[in-house]
C-alpha positions in Angstrom: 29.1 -38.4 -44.7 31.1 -37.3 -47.7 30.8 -33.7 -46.9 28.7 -31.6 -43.9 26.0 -30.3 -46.1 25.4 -34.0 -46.3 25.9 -34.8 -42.9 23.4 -31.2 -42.3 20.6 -32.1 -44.7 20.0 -35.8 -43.0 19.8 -34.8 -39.6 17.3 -32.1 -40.5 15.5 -35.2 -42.3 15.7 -36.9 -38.7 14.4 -33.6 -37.1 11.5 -33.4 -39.5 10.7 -37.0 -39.6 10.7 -37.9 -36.3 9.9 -34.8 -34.4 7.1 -32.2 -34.8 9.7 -29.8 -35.5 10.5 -27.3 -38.5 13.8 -27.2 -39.4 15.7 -23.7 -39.9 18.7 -24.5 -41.7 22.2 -22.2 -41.3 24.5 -24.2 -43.4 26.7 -21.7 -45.0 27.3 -20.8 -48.8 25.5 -23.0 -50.4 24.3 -23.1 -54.5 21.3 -23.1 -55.9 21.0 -26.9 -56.4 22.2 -27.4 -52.8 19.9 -24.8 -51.6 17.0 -26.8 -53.2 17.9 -29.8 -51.8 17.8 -28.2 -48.0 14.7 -26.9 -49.2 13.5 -30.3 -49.5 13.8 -31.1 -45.2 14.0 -27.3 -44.0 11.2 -24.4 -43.4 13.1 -21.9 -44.1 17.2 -21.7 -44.4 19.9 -18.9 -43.2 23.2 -16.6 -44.2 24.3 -13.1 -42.3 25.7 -11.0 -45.2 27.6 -9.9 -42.2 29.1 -6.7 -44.5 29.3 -6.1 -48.0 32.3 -4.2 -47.4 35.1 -5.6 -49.4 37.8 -4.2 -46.9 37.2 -6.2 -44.3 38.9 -9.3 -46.0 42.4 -7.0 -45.8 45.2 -8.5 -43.8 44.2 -7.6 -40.1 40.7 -7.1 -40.8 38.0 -9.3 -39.3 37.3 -11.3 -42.2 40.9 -12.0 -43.4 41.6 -15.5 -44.9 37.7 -16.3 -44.3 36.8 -16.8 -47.9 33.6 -18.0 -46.9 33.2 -14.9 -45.9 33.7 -13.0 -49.0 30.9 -10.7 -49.6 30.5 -11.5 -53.0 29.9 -15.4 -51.9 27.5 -14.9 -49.7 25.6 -12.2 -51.8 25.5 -14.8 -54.6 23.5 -17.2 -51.8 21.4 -14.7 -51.7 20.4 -14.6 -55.0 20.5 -18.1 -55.1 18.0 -18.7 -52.2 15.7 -15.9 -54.0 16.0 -18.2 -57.5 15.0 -21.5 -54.9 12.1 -19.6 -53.4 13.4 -20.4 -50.0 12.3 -18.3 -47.5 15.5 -17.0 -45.6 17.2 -14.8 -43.7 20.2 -12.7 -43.4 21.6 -9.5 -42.0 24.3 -7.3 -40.4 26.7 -7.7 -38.0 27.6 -4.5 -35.9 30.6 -3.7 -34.6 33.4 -5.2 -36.8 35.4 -2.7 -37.8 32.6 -1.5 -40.6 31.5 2.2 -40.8 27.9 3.3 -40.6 28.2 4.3 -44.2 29.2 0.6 -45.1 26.7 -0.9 -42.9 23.8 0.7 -45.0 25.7 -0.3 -47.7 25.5 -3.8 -46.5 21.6 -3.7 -46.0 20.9 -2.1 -49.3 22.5 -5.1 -50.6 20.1 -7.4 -49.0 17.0 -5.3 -50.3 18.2 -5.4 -53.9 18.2 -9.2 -53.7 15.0 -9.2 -51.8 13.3 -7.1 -54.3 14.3 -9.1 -57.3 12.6 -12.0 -55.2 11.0 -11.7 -52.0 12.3 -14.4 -50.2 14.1 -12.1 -47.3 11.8 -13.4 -44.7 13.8 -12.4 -41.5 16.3 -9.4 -41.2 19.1 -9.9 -38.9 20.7 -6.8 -37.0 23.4 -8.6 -34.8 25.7 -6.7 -32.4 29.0 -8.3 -32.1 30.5 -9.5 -28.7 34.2 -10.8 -27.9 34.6 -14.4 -27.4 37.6 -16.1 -25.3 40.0 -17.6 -27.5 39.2 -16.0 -30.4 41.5 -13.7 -32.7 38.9 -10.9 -31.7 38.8 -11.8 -28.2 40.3 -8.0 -27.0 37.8 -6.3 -29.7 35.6 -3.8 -28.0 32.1 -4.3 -28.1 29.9 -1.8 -29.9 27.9 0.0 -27.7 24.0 0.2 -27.7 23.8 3.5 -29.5 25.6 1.9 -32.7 23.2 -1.1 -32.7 20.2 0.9 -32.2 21.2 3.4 -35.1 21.3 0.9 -37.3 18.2 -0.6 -36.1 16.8 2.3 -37.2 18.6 2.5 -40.5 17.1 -1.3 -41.2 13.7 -0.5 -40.3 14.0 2.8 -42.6 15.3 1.1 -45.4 13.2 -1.8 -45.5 9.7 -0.3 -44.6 7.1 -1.2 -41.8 6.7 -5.1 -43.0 10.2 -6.3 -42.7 10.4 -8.9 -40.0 13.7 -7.2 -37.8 15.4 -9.0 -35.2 17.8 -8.2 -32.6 18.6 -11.1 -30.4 17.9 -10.1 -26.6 20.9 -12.0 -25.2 23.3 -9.8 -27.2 22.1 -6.8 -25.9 24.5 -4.0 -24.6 23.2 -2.8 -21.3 24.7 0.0 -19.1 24.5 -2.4 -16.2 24.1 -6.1 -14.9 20.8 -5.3 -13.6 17.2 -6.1 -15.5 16.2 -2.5 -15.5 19.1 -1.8 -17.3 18.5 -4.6 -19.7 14.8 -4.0 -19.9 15.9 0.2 -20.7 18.4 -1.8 -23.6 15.3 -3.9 -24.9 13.5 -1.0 -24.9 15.4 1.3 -26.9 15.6 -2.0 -29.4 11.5 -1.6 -29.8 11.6 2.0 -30.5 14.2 2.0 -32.8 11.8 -0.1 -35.0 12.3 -4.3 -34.0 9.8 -6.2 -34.3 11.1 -9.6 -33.5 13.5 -11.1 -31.1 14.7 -14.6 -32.9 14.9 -17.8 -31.6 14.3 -17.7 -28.0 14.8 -21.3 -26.0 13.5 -22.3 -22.8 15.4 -25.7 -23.7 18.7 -25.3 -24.7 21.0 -22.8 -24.8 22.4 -20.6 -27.7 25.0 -22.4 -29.1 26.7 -19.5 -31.0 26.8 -17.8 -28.2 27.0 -20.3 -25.3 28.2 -17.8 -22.7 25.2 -15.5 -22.9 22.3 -17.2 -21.5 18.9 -16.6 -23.2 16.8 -14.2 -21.0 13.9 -15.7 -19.1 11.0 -15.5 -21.7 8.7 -13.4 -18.8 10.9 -11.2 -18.3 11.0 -10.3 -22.4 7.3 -10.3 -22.6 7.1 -7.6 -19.9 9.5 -5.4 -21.5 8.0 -5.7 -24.6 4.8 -5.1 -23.1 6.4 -2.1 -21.7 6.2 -0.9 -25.2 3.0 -1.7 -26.2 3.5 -4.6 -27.2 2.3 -8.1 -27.1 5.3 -11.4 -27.1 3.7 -14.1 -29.4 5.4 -17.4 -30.6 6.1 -18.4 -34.4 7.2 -20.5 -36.8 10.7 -21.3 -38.4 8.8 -19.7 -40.9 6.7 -16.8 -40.9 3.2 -17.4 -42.2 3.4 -15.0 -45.1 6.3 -16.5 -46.1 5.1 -20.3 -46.7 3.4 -19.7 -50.1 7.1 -19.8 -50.9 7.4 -23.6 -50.3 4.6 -24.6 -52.3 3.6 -28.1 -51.1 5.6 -29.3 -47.5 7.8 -32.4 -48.5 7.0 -35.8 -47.2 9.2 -36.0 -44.4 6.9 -33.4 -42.4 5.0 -36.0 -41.3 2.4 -34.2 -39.1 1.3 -31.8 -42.3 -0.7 -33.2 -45.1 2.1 -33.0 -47.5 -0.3 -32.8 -50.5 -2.0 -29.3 -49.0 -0.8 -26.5 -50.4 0.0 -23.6 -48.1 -1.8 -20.8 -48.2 0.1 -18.6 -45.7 -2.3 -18.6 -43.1 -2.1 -21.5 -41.6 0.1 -21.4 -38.3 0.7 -24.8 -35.9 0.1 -24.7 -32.0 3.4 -25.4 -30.6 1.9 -26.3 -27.7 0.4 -29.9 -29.1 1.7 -32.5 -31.9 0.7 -30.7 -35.1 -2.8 -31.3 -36.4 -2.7 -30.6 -40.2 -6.2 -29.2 -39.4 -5.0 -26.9 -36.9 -5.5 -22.7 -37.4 -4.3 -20.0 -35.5 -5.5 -16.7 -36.0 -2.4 -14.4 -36.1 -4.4 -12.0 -35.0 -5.3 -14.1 -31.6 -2.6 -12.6 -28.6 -1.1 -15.2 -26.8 -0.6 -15.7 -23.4 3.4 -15.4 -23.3 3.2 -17.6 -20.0 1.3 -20.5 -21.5 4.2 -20.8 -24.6 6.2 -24.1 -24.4 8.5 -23.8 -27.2 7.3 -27.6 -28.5 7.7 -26.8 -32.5 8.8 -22.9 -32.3 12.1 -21.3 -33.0 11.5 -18.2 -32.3 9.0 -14.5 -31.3 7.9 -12.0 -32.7 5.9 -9.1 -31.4 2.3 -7.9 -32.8 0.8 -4.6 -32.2 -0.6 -3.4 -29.2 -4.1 -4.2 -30.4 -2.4 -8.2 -31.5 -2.2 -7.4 -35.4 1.0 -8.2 -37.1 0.8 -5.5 -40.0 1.8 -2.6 -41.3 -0.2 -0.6 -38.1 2.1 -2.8 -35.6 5.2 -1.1 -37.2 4.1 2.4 -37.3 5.1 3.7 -34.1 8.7 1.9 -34.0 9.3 2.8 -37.6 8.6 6.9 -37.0 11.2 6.5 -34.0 14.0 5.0 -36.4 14.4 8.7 -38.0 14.0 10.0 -34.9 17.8 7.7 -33.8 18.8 8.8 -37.0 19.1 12.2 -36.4 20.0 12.3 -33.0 17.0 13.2 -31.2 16.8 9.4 -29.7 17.3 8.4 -26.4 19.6 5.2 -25.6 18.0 3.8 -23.0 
């Protein structure tokens, strides 16, 4: 392969020609024209703005001699992704060396670009943890409090509709223990998440390879906790696939000449039937999900919707973390 974009976009053709699978692609800065291409074998594609914050790329700073990491760069993927009507996502990472002030700098960012084009499909808020052999291996870790303030700030800034992740393996917990975990998860749902990412029964998180996805009972119950139901989804979020127009040819188990209407959601739990409806509004039976053609959860309301309703309690405790009258854990 002449470079790894190339080497990226045909196994993602492999993935979605021989597999049931959807594609979520992570591949970097990318241009327009490059983005369009993914766009061609992918569901949906991927960049962390990680921080807008300029000083970070200072000698010493986390992001020195990274230039991919330049904030301009990956805000221009951004944009670009918005001008390819790819639905994507991005987001924060916490703990860094950033200020609170430049985190919200950091998601404003993202919701100027998503308002110009409404292609910010998933919101990221990422906590950062020391890795072994790394040149931020003796970092300290942030502690639940910062990643649940800004949480809160996310789900402020970006209203009750935002899809807002915090991935559940990362989580800071006071303890080694589940309750403790389960008190972390929960603090995470009232500070306003309403999805937990890609969550694997069958392989492991390769970012993060020492911290084991949790078991996905255990999650349901503490989301449940909440009032909350734990339902599987797409690489892309069904209000989100009027983006892509007509599926390309290499998703073999779709009609590729049926044009998405954004309702239309697959059973993971079977090959893909191109006839094949779920009503987002159905709850599913956590226990029953296989992970066959999902790459991730997200949570409904108590009463299964997935609107604006679902988010009202969570988003009222965000200001409530804001000010200081939250609880972490």
């Amino acid at each position: 392969f002449g470079s790894t974009l190339e080497y990226v976009y045909r196994a993602a053709q492999e993935v979605c020609s021989q597999t049931g699978l959807l594609p979520h692609v992570n591949a970097g800065v990318m241009s327009q024209a490059e983005l369009e291409r993914m766009r061609q074998v992918s569901a949906s594609q991927g960049l962390m703005l990680e921080s807008a914050s300029t000083r970070l790329m200072a000698e010493g700073g986390p992001h020195f001699d990274c230039p991919d990491k330049e904030p301009s760069a990956r805000l221009d993927t951004l944009e670009a992704a918005g001008l390819a009507k790819v639905p994507f996502t991005s987001g924060i990472l916490v703990g860094i060396g950033e200020t609170r002030r430049e985190r919200l700098e950091s998601l404003l960012s993202i919701r100027r670009s998503h308002g110009r084009h409404g292609h910010i499909a998933e919101l990221i808020v990422q906590n950062f943890v020391p890795k072994a052999g790394t040149a931020m291996a003796d970092a300290h870790a942030p502690p639940l409090a910062e990643l649940v303030w800004s949480v809160a700030a996310a789900r402020l800034l970006f209203g009750p509709n935002m899809n807002l992740q915090a991935p559940p393996n990362l989580t800071p917990a006071p303890g080694q223990g589940d309750e403790e975990l389960a008190g972390s998860w929960r603090a995470l749902l009232d500070a306003g998440i309403s999805d937990w990412g890609g969550v694997s029964p069958l392989t492991r998180d390769f970012v993060n390879p020492d911290r084991p996805w949790p078991h996905v009972a255990k999650l349901a119950a503490a989301t449940a906790a909440a009032g909350y139901e734990l339902m599987p989804r797409l690489s892309v979020y069904p209000e989100y696939m009027p983006l892509l127009g007509r599926l390309p040819t290499f998703f073999n188990p779709l009609d590729a000449n049926a044009s998405l209407d954004g309702n239309a959601v697959f059973d993971g739990n079977a090959a893909l039937d191109q006839n094949a409806v779920l009503d987002r509004k159905a709850v599913l039976d956590a226990a029953e999900w296989s992970g066959a053609a999902l790459s991730g959860m997200w949570l409904g309301g108590a009463s299964g919707g997935a609107g604006a309703g679902a988010h009202a309690g969570p988003a009222s405790a965000a200001a409530e973390w804001l000010d200081g009258s939250g609880g972490a854990g």
